[in-house]
C-alpha positions, 0 to 999 in steps of 0.5 A: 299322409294319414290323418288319423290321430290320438289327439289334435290341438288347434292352433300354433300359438304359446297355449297350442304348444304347451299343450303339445308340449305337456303330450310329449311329456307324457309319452303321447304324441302331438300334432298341432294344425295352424291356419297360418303359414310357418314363421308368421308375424301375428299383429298386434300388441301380444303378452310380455309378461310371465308369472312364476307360476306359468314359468313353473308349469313350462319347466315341467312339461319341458324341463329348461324352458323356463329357466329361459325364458327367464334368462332371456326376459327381464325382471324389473328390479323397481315398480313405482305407482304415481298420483297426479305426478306424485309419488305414491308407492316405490318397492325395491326388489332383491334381485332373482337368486341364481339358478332359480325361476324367479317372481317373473320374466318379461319379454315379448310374447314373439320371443316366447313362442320362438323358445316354444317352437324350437322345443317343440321340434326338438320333441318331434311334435308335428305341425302342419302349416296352412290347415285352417280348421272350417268344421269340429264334428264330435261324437262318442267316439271320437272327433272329426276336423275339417280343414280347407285341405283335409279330414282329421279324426282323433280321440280327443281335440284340445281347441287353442284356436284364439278368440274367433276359435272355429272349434268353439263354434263348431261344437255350439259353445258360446262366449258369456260376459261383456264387451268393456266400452273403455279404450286403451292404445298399447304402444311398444317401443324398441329400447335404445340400448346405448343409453337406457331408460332405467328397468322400472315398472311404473303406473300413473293414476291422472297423469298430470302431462297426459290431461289426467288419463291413466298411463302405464310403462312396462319395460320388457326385454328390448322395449317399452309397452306403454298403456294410455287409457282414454276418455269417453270423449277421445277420438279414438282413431287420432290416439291410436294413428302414429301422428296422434301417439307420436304427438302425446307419446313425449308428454309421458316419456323421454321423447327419443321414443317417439322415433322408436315406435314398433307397434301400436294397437287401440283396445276395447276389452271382451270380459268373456268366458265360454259357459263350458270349456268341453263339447257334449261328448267331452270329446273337445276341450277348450284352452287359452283364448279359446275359452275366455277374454280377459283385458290385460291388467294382471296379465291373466291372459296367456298365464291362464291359458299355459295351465288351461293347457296343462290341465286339459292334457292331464284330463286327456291323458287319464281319459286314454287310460280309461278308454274303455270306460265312458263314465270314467272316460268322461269324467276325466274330461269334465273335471278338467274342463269344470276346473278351468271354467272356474279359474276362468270366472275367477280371472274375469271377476278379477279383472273386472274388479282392475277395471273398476279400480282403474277407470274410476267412474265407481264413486266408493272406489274412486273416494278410497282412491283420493283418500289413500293417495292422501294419506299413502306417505303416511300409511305406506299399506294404502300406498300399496293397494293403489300400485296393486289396483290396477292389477286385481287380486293376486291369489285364487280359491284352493281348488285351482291348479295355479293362481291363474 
């Protein structure tokens, strides 16, 4: 088999494959190297939530994919925000009008990438399976990959490798930003489907039956992911064992869901993004986790990684155009990746600013958190500032390809 290629994308995961997706859209064809062997169940607790935005980005690289993954997610029809056990904020949504993408979809991120993968087959990207990448050496010319098995070259290498990304590394790149000491258990729960919780997305400032830590209930097709914030003092270990979740999981919901329990994770959340998104020969351009580390609150994650991807593909494909030209050639490459890195700060300040809101330990945020609780049955605008917190703000600067 040859291993020379137009383009490479590290990594199988949902960025990889729009990535390959968004090549084949564009006449140039896409092989995907995975360390991982074909039809892997990754651990951990994974996205289950996409925006509108990313939902239209998928249609367009593959036209009908995102009206599926919207068909086969669930939009919450309610979002409830509670203080103390009081009710603070209700909005009641119009449901998704038929035959359009609506504001969102959420399903699991392993639902997500089964959709992706059957696309991409049927569009004849290339994967290959068990290729763990050990080495990216980029020149000029071209870049060379190193694998336990093979050598590849390419033009040009998108880097959707994850968080420990080989590519990153090999090509000097670094991670800037801090690890968050706060933690957080994420428990995903499968729904009784013969007698259902009703679809609402709810989150709890101080929840009274949870010795006032923050809990968060996200309904997505088939489960539940509840988010528990604990406290400086918690033993980690026990809130995060199946004894200790299935001890406080009953205070916060129907306890039926304690015998439901699919997956539980403890959290303490990277606030990194890379100091650049490509190599020195603009050769490698970096996508999804491989470029930045968001905690998960507003779902900034895998819905900035789909247009990481997107653009870095409309870089590539205006760098082979103009191949002949290196000036022109990576120019095309830098303003991709410079666009990127400035969505990626701008989640991180984003996400930030939710963390602050919802830990609480800042005292101006948590006095305008005590005041707007008191007053949100009167002044219905502070009661949407809490439900909205949690999540940080919900646009970006004008330059940006998609709010995310």
């Amino acid at each position: 088999m040859s291993t020379e290629r137009e383009v490479l994308v590290i990594g199988a995961g949902p960025v990889g494959m729009t990535a390959a997706l968004a090549l084949h859209s564009r006449g140039i064809k896409a092989t995907i190297l995975e360390a991982e062997k074909e039809g892997r169940e990754r651990a951990g607790s994974r996205a289950i939530y996409i925006h509108k935005a990313t939902l239209q980005l998928l249609e367009e690289v593959s036209p009908g994919l995102g009206m599926e993954l919207a068909e086969i997610g669930v939009v919450w029809p309610v979002k409830r925000s509670f203080y103390r056990g009081d009710e603070v904020y209700k909005r009641v949504y119009e449901p998704p009008k038929p035959n359009t993408l609506p504001a969102f979809s959420s399903l699991h991120q392993h639902e997500i990438e089964k959709a992706m993968y059957r696309r991409c087959l049927e569009a004849g990207v290339e994967f290959v399976w068990e290729e763990p990448v050990t080495n990216v050496i980029s020149t000029e010319e071209g870049v060379t990959v190193e694998t336990e098995n093979n050598k590849w070259s390419a033009k040009y290498v998108i880097g959707a490798d994850g968080a420990r990304s080989v590519v990153r590394q090999s090509v000097g790149i670094k991670f800037e930003g801090p690890r968050k000491s706060d933690a957080f258990i994420v428990v995903d729960v499968e729904e009784d489907q013969e007698n259902p919780l009703p679809i609402e997305r709810i989150f709890h400032y101080q929840h009274p039956d949870a010795g006032g830590r923050n809990v968060m209930h996200v309904p997505f097709a088939g489960g539940w992911r509840i988010d528990l914030q604990l406290f400086d003092e918690d033993d980690r270990e026990w809130y995060g064992s199946e004894e200790g979740v299935r001890e406080w999981l009953p205070k916060v919901m129907d306890p039926k869901y304690a015998d439901r329990i699919t997956w539980i994770s403890t959290y303490t959340f990277y606030q990194v993004v890379a100091d650049r998104y490509t190599d020195d020969h603009n050769r490698v351009i970096l996508a999804g986790e491989a470029a930045h580390l968001f905690a998960p609150f507003g779902a900034r994650g895998l819905n900035s990684g789909v247009p990481d991807a997107t653009v870095a593909v409309q870089g590539i494909a205006k760098a082979l155009q103009v191949e002949s030209n290196p000036e022109e050639r990576r120019a095309a490459i830098q303003a991709a990746a410079d666009e990127r890195l400035s969505a990626g700060l701008w989640n991180r300040e984003c996400s930030n600013l939710a963390l602050e809101h919802i830990q609480g330990t800042n005292e101006e945020i948590k006095m305008k958190r005590e005041v707007a609780a008191f007053l949100a049955p009167h002044i219905p605008a502070l009661g949407k500032w809490l439900d909205e917190g949690p999540f940080g703000p919900r646009s970006g600067p004008p330059k940006l390809s998609t709010k995310y």
